[in-house]
C-alpha positions as CSV (number, residue, x, y, z in Angstrom):
1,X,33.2,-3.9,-11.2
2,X,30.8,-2.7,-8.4
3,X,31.5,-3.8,-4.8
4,X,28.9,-5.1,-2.8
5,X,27.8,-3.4,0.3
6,X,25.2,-2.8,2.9
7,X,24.4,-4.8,6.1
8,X,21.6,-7.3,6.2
9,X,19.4,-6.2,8.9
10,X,15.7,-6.5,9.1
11,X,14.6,-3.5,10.8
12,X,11.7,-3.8,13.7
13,X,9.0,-0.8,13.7
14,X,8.4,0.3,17.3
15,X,4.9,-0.1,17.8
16,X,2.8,2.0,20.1
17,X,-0.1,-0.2,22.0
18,X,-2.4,1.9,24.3
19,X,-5.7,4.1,24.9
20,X,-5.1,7.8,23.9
21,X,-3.2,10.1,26.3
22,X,-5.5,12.2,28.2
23,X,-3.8,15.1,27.9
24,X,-3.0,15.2,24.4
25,X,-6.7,14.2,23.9
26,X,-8.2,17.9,22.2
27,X,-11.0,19.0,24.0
28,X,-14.5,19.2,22.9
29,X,-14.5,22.9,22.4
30,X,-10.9,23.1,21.3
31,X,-10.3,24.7,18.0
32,X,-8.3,22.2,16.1
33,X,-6.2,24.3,12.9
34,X,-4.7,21.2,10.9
35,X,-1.3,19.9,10.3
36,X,1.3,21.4,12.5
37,X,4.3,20.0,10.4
38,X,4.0,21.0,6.7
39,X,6.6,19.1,4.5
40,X,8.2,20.1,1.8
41,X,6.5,18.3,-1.3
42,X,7.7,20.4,-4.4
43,X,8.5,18.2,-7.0
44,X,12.1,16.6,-6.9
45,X,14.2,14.4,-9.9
46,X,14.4,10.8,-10.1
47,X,16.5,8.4,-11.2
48,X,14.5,6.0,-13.9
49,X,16.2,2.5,-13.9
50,X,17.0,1.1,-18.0
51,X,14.8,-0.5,-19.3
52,X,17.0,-3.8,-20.8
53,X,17.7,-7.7,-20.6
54,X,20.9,-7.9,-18.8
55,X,23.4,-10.7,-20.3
56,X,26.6,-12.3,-18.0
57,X,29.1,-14.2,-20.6
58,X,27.8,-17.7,-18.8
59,X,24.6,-17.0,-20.8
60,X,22.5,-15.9,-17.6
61,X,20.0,-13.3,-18.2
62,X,18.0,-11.0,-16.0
63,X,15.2,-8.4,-17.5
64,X,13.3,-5.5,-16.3
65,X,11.1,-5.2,-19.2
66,X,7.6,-5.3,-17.1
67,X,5.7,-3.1,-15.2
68,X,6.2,-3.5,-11.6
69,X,9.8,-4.2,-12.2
70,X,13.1,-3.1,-10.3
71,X,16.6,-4.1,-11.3
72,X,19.2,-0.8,-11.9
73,X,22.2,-3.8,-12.7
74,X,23.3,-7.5,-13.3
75,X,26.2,-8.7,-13.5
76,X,28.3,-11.9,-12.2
77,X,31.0,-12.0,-9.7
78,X,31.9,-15.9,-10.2
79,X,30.9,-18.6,-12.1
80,X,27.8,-19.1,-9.8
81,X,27.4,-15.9,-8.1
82,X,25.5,-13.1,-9.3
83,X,25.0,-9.7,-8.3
84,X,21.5,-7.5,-8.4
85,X,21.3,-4.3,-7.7
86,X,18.2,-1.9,-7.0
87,X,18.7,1.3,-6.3
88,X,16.1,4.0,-5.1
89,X,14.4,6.5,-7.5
90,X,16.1,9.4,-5.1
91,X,16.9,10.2,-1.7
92,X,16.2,10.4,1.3
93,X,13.7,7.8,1.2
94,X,12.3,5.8,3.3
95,X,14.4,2.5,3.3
96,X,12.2,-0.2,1.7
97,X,14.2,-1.6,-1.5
98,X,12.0,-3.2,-4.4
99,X,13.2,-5.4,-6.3
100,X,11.2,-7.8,-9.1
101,X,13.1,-9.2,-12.4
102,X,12.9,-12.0,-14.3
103,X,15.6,-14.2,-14.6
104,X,16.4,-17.4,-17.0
105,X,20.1,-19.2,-18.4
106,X,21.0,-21.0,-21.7
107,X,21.6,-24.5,-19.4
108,X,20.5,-25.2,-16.3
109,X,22.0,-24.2,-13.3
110,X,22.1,-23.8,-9.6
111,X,23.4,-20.1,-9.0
112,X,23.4,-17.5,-6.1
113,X,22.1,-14.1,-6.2
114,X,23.0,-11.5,-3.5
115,X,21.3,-7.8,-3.1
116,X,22.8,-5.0,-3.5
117,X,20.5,-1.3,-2.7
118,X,23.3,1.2,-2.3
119,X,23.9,0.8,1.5
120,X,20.1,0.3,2.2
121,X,19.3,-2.8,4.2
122,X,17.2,-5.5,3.0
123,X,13.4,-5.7,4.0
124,X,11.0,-8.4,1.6
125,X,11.5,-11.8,1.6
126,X,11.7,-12.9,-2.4
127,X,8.8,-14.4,-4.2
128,X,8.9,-16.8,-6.7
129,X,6.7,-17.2,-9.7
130,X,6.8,-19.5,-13.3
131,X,4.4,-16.9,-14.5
132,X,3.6,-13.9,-12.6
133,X,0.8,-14.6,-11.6
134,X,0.9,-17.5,-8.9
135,X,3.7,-16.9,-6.2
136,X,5.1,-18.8,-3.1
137,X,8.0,-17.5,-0.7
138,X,11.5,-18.4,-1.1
139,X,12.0,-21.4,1.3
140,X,14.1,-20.3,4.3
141,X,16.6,-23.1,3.4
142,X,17.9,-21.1,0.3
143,X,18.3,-18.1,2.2
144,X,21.7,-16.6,3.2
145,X,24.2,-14.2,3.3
146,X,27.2,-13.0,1.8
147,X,29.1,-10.5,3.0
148,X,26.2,-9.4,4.7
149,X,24.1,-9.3,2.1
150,X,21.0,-11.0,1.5
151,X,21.4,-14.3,-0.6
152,X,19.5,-16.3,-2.4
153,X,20.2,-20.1,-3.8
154,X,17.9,-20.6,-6.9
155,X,17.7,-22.7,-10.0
156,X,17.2,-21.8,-13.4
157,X,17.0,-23.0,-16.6
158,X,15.4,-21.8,-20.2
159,X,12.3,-21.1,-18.5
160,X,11.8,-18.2,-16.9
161,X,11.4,-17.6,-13.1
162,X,10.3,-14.4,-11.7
163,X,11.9,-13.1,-8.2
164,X,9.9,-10.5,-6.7
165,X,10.1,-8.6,-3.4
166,X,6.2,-9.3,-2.8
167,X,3.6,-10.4,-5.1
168,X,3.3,-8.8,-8.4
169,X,-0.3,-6.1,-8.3
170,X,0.3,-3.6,-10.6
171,X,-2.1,-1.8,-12.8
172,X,-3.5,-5.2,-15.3
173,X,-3.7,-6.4,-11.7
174,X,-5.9,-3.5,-10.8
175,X,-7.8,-3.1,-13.7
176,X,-8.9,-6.9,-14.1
177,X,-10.1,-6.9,-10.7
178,X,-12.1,-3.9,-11.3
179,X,-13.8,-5.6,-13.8
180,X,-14.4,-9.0,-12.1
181,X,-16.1,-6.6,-9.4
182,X,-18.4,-4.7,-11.7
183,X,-19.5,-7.6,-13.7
184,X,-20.2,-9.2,-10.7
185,X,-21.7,-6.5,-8.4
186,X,-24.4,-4.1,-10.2
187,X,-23.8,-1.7,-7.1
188,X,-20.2,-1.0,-8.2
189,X,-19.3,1.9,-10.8
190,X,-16.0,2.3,-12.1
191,X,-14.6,5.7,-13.2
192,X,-11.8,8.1,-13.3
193,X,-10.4,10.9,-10.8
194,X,-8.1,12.3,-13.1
195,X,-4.1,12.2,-14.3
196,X,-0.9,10.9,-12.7
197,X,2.0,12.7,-13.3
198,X,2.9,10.4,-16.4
199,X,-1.3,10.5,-17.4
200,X,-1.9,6.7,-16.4
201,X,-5.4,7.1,-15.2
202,X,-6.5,7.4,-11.5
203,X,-9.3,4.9,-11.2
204,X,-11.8,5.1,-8.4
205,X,-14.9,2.8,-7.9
206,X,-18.1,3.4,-5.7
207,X,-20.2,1.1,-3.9
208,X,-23.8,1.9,-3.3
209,X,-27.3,2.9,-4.5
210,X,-27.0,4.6,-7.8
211,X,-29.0,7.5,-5.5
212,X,-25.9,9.2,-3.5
213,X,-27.9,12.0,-2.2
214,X,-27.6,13.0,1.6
215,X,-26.0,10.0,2.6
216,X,-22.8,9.9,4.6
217,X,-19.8,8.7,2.9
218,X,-16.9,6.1,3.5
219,X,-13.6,6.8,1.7
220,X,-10.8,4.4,0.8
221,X,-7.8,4.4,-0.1
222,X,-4.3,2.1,-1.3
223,X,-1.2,2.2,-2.9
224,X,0.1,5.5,-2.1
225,X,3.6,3.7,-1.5
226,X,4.4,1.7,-4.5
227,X,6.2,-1.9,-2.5
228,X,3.3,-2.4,-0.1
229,X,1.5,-4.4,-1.3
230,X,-0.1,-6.7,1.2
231,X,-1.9,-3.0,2.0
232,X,-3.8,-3.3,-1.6
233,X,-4.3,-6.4,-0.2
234,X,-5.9,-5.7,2.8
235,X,-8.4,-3.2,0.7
236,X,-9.2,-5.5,-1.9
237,X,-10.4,-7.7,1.4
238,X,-12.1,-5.2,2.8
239,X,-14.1,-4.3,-0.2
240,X,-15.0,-8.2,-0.2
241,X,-16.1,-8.2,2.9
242,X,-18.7,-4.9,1.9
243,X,-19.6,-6.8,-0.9
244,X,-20.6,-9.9,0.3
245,X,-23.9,-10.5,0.3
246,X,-25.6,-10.4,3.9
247,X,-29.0,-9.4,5.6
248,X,-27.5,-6.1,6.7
249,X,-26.2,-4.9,3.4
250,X,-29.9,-3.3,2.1
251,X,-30.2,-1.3,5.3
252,X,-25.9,0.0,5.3
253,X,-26.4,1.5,1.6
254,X,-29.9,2.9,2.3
255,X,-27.9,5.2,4.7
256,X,-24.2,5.3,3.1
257,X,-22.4,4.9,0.1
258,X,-18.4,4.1,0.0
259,X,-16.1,5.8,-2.5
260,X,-12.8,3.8,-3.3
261,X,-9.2,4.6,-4.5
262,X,-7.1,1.9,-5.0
263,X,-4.1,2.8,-6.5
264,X,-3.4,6.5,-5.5
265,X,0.9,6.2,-7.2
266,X,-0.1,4.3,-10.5
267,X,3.4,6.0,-12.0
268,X,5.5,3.9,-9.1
269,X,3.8,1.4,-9.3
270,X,4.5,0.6,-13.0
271,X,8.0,2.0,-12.2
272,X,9.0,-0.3,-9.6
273,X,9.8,2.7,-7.3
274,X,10.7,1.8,-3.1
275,X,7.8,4.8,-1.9
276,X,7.7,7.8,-4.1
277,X,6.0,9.2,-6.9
278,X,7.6,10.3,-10.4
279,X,7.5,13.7,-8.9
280,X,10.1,12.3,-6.3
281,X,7.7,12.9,-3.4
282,X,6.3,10.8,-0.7
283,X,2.5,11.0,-1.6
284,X,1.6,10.5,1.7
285,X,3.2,14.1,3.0
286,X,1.1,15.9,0.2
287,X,-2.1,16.1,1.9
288,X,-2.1,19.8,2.6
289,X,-0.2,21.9,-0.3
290,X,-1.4,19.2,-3.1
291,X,2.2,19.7,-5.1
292,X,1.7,16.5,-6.9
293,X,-1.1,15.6,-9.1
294,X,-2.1,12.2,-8.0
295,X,-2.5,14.6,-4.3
296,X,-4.2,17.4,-5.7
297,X,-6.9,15.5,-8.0
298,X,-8.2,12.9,-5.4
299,X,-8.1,16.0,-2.8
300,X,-10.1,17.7,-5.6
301,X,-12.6,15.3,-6.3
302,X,-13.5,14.0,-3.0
303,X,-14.6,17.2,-2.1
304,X,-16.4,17.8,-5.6
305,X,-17.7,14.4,-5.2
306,X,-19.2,15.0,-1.3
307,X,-20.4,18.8,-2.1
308,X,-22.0,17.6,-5.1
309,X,-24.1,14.9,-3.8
310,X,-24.8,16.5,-0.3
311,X,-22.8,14.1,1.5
312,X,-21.1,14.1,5.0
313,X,-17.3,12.5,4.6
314,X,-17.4,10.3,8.4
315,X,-14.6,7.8,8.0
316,X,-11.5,7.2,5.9
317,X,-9.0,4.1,5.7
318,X,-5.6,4.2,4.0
319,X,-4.2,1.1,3.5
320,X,-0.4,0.3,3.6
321,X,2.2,-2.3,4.8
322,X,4.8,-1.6,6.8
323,X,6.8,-5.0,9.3
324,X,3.5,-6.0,11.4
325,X,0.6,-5.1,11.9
326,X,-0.8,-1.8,13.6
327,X,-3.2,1.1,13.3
328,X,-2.3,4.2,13.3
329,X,-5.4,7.1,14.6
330,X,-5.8,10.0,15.6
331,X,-6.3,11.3,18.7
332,X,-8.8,14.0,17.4
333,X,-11.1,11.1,16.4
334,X,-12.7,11.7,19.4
335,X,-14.2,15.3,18.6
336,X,-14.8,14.1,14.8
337,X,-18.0,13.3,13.5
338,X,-18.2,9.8,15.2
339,X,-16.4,9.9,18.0
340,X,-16.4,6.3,19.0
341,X,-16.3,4.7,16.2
342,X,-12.3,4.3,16.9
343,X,-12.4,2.6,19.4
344,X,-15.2,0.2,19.1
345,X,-14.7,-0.7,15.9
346,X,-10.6,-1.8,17.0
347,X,-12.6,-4.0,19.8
348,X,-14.8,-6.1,17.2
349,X,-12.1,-6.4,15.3
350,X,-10.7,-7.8,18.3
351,X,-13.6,-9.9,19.8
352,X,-13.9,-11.3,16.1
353,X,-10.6,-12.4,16.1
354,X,-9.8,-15.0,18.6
355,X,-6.3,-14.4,19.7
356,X,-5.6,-11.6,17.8
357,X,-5.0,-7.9,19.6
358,X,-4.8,-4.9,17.1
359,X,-2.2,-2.6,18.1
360,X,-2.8,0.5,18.4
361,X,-0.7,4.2,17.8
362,X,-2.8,7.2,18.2
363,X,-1.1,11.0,17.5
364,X,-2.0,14.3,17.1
365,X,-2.2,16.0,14.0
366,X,0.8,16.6,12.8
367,X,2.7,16.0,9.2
368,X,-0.2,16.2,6.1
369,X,-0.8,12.5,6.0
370,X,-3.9,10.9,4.9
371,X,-5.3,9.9,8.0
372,X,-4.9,13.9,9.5
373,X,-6.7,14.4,5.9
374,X,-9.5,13.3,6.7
375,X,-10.2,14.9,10.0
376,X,-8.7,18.4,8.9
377,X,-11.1,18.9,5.7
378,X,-14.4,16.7,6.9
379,X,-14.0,16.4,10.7
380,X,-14.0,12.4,9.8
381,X,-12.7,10.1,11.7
382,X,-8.9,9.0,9.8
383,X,-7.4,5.2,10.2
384,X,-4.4,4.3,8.5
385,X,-4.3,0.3,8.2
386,X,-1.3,-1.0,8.1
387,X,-0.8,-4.7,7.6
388,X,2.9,-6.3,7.7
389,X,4.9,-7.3,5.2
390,X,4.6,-11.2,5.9
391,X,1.2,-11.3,7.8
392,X,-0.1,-14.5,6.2
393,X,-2.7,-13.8,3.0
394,X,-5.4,-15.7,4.5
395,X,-5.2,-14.1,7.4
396,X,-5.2,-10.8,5.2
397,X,-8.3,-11.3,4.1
398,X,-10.0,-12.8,7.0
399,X,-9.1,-9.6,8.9
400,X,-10.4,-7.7,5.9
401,X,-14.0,-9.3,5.5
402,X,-14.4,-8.9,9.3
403,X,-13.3,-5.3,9.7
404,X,-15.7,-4.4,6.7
405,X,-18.6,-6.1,8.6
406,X,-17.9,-4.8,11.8
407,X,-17.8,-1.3,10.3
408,X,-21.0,-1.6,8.9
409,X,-22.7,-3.3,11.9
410,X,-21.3,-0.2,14.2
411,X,-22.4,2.6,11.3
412,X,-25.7,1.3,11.3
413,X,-26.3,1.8,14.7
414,X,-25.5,5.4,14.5
């Protein structure tokens, strides 16, 4: 029987607060050539989990047989005690271990299950759900540890509960929303960019006049990283907030139209993978060669998409989690094609937000990431939004709704 190990630690992301360094700043007339750091994105193997219902000889099960899930093994180490193991799809990776299985017993029973992620430490706080669907936290008061491992006290019984690192959003997730917004929005259109690397569909959606002619052009997107998802939910708040209905929304889509991606890795996604693609590659490091083809046909049709339709690209938002908070910019945003947008839009946010101070980490182009993307190929201005993993969901979308106002009350005035 496997032993188990790692140390339950819950990492802190440094955060850089703070205006842009003046002398990293690029000058108006310097020539900017791209990404300095090129990684190496050639596809890699993975390790797919089995698919299977795991059985312990007390009659507990555990299953894996749903999109979204993670669970590589199952088994008991007592009458009470139960071990569950996720492991990544390869390595290195970054070190964010997903987890989601359903679990269930013949009798009821109060048990204890403790993590295992093959000497990775512990980052999301388990969700619980009777129907994955609606989800609350784990109270704190059933949280533990045993030898150093995360451990949770739950009860079970015939019925099934699910036990999820975050909230379940995978593609039926996706697609319902998608249709909720079209049926409910005549200004959104729903298509398709092209292929992921096992041929689930890319789906983009635009929001705007159904004339896309010479206008400038907002692009967004989410889930490059398969576990964050209070990112997707920060961009299905964001396109709320552009949707709802307010006396400046005529005028905004007169003058732009906003082009959205929001599900970049649906393969990990559906695969339950901790940040990579089924090409084994961080998506978000495949902004320059395009080695993967989730990469290569968003690259590909934004720049179809903009050429086709005369449009100018001026802004684009990523959308991940990571522990709190933060945005990360780029320093070049100040020669792009709206060079204060940055920075005013972070202080509405702020003056919105009583209480609240964004934080702030600006860089120079450097590895091909989406934000550097943006700025390389259209001179647009590149925000990656990061929201953290526990930031409270109302608060999500309160942030969301604002940030899309604010945007378009500062593009208009351009």
């Amino acid at each position: 029987m496997k032993t188990i190990k790692g140390v339950l630690v819950l990492g802190i992301l440094g955060l850089l607060m703070g205006s842009c360094k003046k002398d990293l700043t690029p000058k108006a007339n310097e020539k900017v050539y791209g990404f300095t750091e090129i990684i190496d994105t050639k596809t890699r193997d993975i390790n797919f989990q089995e698919k299977k219902i795991y059985k312990t000889s007390d009659s507990v099960f555990a299953s894996n047989m749903f999109d979204g899930a993670r669970l590589n093994n199952f088994y008991a180490l007592n009458d009470s005690i139960y071990a569950v193991e996720s492991f990544p799809e390869n390595e290195p990776i970054n070190p964010s271990p997903w987890y989601a299985f359903k679990i269930w017993s013949k009798t009821q029973k109060k048990i204890y299950l403790v993590f295992e992620y093959g000497g990775s430490q512990h980052r999301y706080l388990p969700k619980l759900s009777k129907d994955g669907q609606t989800w609350t936290s784990a109270d704190s008061s059933n949280l533990g540890k045993f030898k150093n491992n995360e451990m949770l006290t739950l009860k079970i019984s015939s019925d099934t509960t699910w036990v999820s690192a975050q909230e379940l959003f995978t593609e039926q997730e996706l697609n319902n929303w998608l249709k909720e917004l079209s049926l409910k929005n005549q200004i959104v259109s729903i298509g398709n960019a092209g292929k992921s690397k096992l041929n689930r569909d890319l789906k983009y959606f635009e929001i705007g006049e159904r004339s896309k002619k010479n206008k400038d052009l907002i692009v967004l997107f989410s889930r490059q990283h398969p576990p964050e998802v209070t990112g997707q939910f920060a961009l299905t708040a964001f396109v709320n907030g552009i949707l709802k209905t307010s006396k400046i929304q005529k005028d905004f889509f007169s003058k732009y139209n906003v082009l959205v991606f929001p599900m970049l890795n649906p393969d990990g996604v559906a695969l339950g993978h901790w940040r990579h693609n089924v090409g084994g590659i961080d998506l978000n490091r495949d902004w320059a060669e395009y080695n993967q083809p989730e990469t290569k046909a968003v690259s590909d049709f934004v720049k179809k998409y903009a050429e086709a339709n005369k449009n100018r690209v001026v802004l684009g938002l990523d959308f991940h989690s990571t522990y709190s908070d933060v945005y990360y910019t780029n320093l070049s945003d100040s020669i792009s094609v709206l060079p204060n947008f940055t920075s005013a839009w972070l202080k509405s946010i702020k003056d919105g937000l009583p209480g609240y101070t964004p934080k702030i980490s600006p860089s120079k182009i450097g590895q091909p990431v989406s934000k550097g993307w943006f700025f390389v190929n259209f001179n647009a201005v590149g925000i990656t939004y990061e929201i953290g993993d526990d930031t409270p969901r109302d608060f999500i979308e309160e942030k969301g709704e604002l940030s899309a106002l604010k945007m378009m009350e500062i593009l208009l005035q351009k």
